[in-house]
C-alpha positions in Angstrom: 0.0 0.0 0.0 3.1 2.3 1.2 4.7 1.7 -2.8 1.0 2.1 -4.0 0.9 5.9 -2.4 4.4 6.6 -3.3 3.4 5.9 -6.5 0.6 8.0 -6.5 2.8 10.7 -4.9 5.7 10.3 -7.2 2.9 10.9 -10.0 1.8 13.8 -8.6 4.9 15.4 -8.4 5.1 14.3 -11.7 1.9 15.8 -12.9 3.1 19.5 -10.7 6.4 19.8 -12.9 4.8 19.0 -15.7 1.6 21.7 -15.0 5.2 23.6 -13.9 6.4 23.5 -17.4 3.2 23.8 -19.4 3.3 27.3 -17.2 7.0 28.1 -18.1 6.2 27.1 -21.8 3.3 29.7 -22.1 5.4 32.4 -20.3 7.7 31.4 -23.2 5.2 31.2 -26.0 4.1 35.1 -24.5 7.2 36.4 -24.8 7.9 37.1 -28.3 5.5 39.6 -28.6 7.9 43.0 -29.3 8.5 42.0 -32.9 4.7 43.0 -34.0 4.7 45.9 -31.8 7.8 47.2 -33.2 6.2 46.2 -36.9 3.4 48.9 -35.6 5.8 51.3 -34.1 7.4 51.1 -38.2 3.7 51.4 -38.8 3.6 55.1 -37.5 7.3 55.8 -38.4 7.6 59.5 -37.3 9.4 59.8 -40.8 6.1 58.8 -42.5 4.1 60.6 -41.0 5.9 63.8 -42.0 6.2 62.3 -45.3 2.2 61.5 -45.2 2.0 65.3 -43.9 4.3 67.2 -47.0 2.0 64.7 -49.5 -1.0 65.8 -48.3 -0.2 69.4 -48.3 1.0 68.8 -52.0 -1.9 67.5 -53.1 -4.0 70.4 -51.3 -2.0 73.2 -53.7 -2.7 70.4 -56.4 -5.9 70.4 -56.2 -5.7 74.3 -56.2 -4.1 74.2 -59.3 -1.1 75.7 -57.8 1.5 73.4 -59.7 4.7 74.4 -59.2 4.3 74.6 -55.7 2.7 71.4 -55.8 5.6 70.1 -57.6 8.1 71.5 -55.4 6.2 69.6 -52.3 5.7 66.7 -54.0 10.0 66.1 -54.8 10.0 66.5 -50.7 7.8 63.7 -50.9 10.0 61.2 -53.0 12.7 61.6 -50.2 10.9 59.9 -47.3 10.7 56.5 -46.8 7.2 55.1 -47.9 8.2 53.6 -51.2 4.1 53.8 -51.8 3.8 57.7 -50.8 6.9 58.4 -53.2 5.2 56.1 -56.1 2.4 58.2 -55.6 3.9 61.6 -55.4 6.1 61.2 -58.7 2.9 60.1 -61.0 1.7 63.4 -59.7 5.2 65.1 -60.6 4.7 64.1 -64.0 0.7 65.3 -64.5 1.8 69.1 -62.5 4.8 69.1 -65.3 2.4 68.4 -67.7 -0.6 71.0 -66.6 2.8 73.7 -66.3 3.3 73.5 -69.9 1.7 76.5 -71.8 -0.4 75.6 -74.9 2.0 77.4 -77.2 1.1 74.4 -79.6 -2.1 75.8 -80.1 -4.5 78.5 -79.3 -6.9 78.1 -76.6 -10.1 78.8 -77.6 -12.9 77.7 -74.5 -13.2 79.5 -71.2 -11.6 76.5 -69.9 -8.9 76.5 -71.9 -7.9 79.9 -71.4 -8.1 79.7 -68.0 -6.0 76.7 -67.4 -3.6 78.7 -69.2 -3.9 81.6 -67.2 -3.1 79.2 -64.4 -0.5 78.5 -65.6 0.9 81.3 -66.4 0.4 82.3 -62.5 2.8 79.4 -61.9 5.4 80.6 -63.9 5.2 84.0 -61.9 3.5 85.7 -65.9 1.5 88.1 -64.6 0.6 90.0 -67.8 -0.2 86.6 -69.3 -2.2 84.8 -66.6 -4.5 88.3 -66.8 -4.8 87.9 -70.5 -5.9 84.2 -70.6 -7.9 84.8 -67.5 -10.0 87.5 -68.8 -10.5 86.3 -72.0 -11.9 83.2 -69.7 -14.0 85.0 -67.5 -15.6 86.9 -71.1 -16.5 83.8 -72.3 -18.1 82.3 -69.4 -19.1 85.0 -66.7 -20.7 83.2 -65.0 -17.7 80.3 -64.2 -16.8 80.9 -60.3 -13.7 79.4 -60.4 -12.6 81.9 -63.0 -13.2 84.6 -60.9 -11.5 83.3 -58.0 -8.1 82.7 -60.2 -8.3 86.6 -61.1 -9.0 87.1 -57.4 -5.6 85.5 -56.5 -3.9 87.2 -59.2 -4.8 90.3 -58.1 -3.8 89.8 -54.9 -0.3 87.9 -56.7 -0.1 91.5 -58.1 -0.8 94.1 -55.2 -4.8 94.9 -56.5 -6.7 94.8 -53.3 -10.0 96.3 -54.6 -9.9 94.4 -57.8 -9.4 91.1 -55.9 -11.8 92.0 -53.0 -14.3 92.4 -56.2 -13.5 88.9 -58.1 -13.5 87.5 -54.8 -17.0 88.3 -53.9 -18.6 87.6 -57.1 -16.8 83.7 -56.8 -18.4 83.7 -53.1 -21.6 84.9 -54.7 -21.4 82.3 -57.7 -20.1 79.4 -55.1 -20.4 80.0 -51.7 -17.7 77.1 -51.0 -15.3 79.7 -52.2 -15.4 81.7 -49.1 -14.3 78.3 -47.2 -11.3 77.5 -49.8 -10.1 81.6 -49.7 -9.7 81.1 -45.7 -6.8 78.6 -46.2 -5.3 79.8 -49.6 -1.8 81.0 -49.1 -2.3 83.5 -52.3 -4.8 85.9 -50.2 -2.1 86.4 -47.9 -2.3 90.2 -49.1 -5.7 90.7 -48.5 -5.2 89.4 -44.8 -4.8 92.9 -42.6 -8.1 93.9 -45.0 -11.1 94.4 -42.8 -13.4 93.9 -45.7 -11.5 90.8 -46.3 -12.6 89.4 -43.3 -15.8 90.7 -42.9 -16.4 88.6 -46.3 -14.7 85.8 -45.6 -16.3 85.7 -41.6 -19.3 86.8 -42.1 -20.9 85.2 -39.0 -18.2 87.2 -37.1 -18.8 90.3 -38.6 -22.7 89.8 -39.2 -22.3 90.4 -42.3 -24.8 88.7 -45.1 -22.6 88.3 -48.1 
């Protein structure tokens, strides 16, 4: 009976190293969790997130039609370390070096035409030559908000603070979305000391009704 308990003992003791090691063996199965954190932590790469910050501001002047400053952002872009960011930046590179280009190879004849000419023109820093294409737009289609807007920042670009507070309102007036985009666009810079500048923009400030 005495070796029959022993037994049993012995296979106890058996059975508490053994629950012992199953214990040690999950600590050790636990333990090798840094490697996916640090994948996350690569994840939010401080680097990429600047890079994701310069792309994002790029594509806001993009968008804008502000190209060569768009461009210029956009070659920060390539520098960072997201291979997918800089894949991304350089198509958009090419299509701003492209939109740059005046259409010396032929003569624009829609608003639209004229007026992306005009644009770019205002790129280039041609002042005389952004206001001819841009008024020959707005002639043709008086009614295009987005025209008026361009002439706004030109004539801001250019030191005309009535003629831009004018071309200004009428885009608000045509599209009142305008009045958002003009709160955050670098080219109205000028205007920013204006009190009638702000009484258009903020008109809930100002009470103001546009």
């Amino acid at each position: 009976m005495a070796k029959a308990q022993k037994s049993s003992g012995g296979s106890s003791g058996r059975a508490k190293t053994s629950s012992k090691s199953q214990s040690k063996a999950k600590k050790k199965s636990s333990l090798p969790a840094h490697p996916p954190q640090r994948g996350g932590v690569e994840m939010v790469d401080p680097r990429v997130q600047a890079q994701m910050k310069l792309y994002e501001e790029a594509m806001a002047l993009f968008h804008q039609q502000k190209f060569q400053r768009a461009k210029q952002e956009l070659e920060k872009v390539l520098e960072g370390p997201s291979k997918e960011l800089a894949d991304r930046a350089r198509s958009h590179v090419r299509i701003a070096e492209q939109r740059m280009k005046p259409s010396s190879e032929h003569n624009p004849k829609s608003p639209e035409e004229h007026y992306q000419r005009g644009v770019g023109m205002m790129n280039l820093g041609r002042w005389d030559e952004a206001r001819e294409s841009l008024e020959k737009a707005r002639k043709l289609a008086p009614k295009a908000d987005h025209i008026h807007y361009a002439l706004a920042a030109l004539d801001c670009l250019t030191g005309e603070a009535d003629s831009a507070m004018a071309n200004l309102k009428v885009a608000i007036e045509l599209k009142a979305s305008n009045r958002y985009h003009a709160r955050n666009d670098e080219d109205f810079a000028f205007l920013q000391e204006d009190p009638r500048f702000t009484e258009l923009l903020y008109p809930e400030k100002e009470g103001y009704s546009g």
